[in-house]
N, C-alpha and C positions, 0 to 999 in steps of 0.2 A: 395365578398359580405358577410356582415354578414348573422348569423341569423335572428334577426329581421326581422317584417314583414314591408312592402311598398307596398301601390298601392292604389285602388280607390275603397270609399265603395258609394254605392248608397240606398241614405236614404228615405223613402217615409216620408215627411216631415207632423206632424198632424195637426189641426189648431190649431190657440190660442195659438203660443209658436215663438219668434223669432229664425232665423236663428243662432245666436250668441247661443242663451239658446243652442239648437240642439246640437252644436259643444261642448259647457262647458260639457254637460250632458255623449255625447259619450268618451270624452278625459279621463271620473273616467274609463274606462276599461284597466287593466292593459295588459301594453305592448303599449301603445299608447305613445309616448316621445313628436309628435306634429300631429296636426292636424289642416284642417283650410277648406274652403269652395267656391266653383267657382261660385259662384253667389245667391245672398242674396233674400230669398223668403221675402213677407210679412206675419206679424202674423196671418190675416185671411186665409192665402193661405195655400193649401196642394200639396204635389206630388213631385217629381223627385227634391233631390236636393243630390250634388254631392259631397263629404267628402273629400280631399288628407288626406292618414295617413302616417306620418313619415315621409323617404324624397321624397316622391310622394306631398309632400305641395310644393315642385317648380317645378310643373307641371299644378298649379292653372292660371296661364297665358295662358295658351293654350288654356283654355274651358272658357273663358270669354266672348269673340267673338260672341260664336256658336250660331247660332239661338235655338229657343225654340218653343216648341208647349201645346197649351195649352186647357183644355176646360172650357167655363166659361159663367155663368147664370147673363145675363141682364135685371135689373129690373126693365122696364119703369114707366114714372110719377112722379117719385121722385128724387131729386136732392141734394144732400148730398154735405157737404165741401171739405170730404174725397174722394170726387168722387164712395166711396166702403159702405157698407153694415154697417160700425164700423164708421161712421161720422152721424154729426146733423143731421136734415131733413132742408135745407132750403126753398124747397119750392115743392107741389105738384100742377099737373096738368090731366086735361082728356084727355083718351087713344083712347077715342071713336070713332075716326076717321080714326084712324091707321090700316090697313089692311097688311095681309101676306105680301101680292107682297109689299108694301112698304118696308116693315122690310127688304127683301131679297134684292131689288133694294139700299138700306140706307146701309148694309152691303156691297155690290159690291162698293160702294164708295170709302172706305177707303182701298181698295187692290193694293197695288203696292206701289210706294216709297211716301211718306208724308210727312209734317208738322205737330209733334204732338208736345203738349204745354206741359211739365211735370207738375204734380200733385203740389200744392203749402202745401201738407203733403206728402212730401216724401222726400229720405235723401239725395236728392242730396244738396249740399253745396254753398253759399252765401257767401263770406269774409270766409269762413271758417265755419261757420256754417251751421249744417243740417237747409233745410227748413221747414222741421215740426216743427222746434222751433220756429221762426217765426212769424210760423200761428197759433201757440197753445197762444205767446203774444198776436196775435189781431192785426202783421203787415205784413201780408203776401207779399211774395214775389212770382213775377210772373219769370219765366226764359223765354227767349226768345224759338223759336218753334225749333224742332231738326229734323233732318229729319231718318226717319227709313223707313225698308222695311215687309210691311202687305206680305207674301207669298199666304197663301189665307184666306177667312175668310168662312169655311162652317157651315151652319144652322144645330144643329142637329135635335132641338123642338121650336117649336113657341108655347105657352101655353101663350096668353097675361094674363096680363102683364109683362111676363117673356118669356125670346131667352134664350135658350144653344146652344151654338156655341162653334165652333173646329177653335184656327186661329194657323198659323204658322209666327214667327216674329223676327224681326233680334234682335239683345239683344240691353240695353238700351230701349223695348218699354214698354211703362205702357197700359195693359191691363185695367184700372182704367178710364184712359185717353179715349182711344177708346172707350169703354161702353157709357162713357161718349158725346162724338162728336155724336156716332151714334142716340142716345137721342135726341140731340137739334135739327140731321139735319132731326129727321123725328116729331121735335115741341112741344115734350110731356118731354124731360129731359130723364134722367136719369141715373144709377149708378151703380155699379159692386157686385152684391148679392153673389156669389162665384167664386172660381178661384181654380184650379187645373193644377199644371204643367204637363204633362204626358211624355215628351221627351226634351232631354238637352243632347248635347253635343256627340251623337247619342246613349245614353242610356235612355229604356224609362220607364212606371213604372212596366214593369212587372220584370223588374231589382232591381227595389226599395223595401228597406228592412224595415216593419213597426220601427221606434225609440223603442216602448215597449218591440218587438223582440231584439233586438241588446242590447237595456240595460241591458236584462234579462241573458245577459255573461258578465261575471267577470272578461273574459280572451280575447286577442284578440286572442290568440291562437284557438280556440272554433268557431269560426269562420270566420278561414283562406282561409274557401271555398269559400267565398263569397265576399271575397278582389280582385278586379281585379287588373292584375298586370302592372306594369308601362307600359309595354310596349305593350301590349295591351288595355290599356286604350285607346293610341293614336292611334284608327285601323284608323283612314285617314290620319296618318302621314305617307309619304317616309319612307321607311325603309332599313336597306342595315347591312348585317352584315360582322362584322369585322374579317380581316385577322390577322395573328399574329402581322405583321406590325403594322397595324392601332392600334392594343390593346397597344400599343407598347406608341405608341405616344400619344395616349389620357391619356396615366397611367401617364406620365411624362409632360403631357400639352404641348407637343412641336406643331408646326405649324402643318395643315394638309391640304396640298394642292390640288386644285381641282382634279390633276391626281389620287393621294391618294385611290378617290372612283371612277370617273371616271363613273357619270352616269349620264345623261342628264336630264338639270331643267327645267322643263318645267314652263313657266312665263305665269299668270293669268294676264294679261292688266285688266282686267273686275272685278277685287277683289273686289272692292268697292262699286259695282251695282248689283252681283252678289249674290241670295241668296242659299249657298252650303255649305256642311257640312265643305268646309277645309280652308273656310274663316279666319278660327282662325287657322291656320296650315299655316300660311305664316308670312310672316316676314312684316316693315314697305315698303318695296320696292318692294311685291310680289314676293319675293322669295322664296319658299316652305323651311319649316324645314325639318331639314331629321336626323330621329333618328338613333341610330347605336344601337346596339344592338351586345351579343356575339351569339356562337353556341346553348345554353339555352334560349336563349329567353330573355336575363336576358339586361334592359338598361343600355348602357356603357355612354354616351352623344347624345346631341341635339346640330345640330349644323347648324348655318345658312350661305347658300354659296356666299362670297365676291368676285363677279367675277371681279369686277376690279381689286384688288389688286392678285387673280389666288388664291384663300385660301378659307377655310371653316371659320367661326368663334364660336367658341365656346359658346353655351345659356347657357348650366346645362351638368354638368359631376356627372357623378356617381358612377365611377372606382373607387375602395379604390386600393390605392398606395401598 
């Protein structure tokens, strides 16, 4: 391994500044060669967002998956394009009928797996185009309903016309969206006033390093303590370290057969329903990744196991030849 540093910074993201900016902004720290990001906040939003620096950026696949948790301020009566805080007003309504027990009964609704309709400003893509383009023309495009999983959704303050709630949710769910359903289905509308991630990909913000902190080094050296390393980033990944053999064949890329590691895969039937940290820790057929690592602690490859043909298959190697 060289010197150079690798591994995972966790950025407590501020508002008013996209996910992209965050990344341009941290890469002027010398010593950084690449850098890139495992899931895209919005501008308004704050909290836990995830950096790979150098070759820990092909590691951005694995934490894409992970469910997320979040806390975030619902501000009934008002109903916005942007479904959030940062769109028109299109239309207000009165609150006056809405009571506790409803809000909390409106909230148990949307817990468990769903139909959520994505945001008609958001980036998801049309022919090729983001949808906020779009809707920012004046021809918004609807996407059909996707199905996600609500883990739970708890109340922390009811202060009408305002809920802060705590939900936990499979990735892909718009926060925006849900605000939103929970509004119409208790009559009054309404829209997403703030959002704060606080855990992703089992790092949560008390791991999160303010962007002002982190910019305020010049060096990434300066702040080496706080780089988690590859291979602990992946604490729910299989782990299994390597014998001389095995360094042996991963430095030269030769085949690595099931005997090779010789330790039983345990297969998730339930991947896909199932809301758990190692959901993004498995392969498209439910086969768990399993990193290799040497006596340092240091990631040698990832590799996912092809039992029909009796072989591991190679994701990411990291072994300098």
């Amino acid at each position: 391994m060289t010197n150079e540093t690798h591994g995972i910074l966790i950025v407590d993201k501020p508002q008013d500044i996209t996910s992209a900016r965050v990344v341009s902004r941290i890469k002027k720290i010398s010593g950084i060669s690449k850098i890139g990001h495992t899931g895209t906040l919005d501008p308004m939003a704050t909290g836990v967002m995830i950096c790979t620096i150098n070759r820990a950026t092909r590691l951005s696949r694995f934490f894409l998956a992970c469910p997320k948790k979040y806390v975030a301020v619902l501000k009934l009566g008002v109903e916005t394009d942007t479904l959030d805080a940062t769109g028109n007003i299109l239309a207000n309504h009165p609150i006056g009928t809405v009571s506790e027990h409803a809000v909390r009964d409106a909230c148990k609704q949307f817990e468990g797996e769903i139909d959520q309709v994505p945001p008609a400003y958001s980036a998801l893509k049309h022919n090729g185009v983001p949808l906020y383009k779009y809707a920012r023309n004046g021809v918004p495009v609807t996407k059909p309903p996707r199905k996600v999983l609500i883990s739970y959704i708890k109340i922390i303050d009811i202060n009408l016309p305002e809920i802060r709630f705590e939900v936990e949710c499979s990735s892909g769910t718009y926060i925006r969206s849900l605000c939103a359903d929970i509004g119409n289905t208790l009559g009054c509308g309404g829209h997403l006033k703030s959002l704060k991630r606080i855990e992703c990909g089992g790092f949560n913000i008390l791991d999160a390093i303010p962007l002002a902190d982190i910019e305020s080094h010049q060096r990434l050296e300066t702040i080496k303590n706080r780089i988690i390393p590859m291979s602990d980033a992946l604490s729910e990944m299989i782990s299994h370290v390597a014998d001389d053999s095995l360094m042996e064949k991963i430095k030269y890329g030769k085949n690595i057969t099931l005997t090779d590691i010789g330790i039983d895969i345990p297969i998730d039937t339930q991947m896909n329903t199932q809301m758990n940290t190692q959901i993004n820790m498995r392969d498209a057929t439910g086969n768990p990744f399993i990193k290799i690592i040497d006596n340092e602690n240091q990631l040698l490859a990832i590799l996912s196991p092809d039992e029909k043909n009796g072989r591991y298959n190679y994701c990411c190697v990291f072994h300098n030849p």
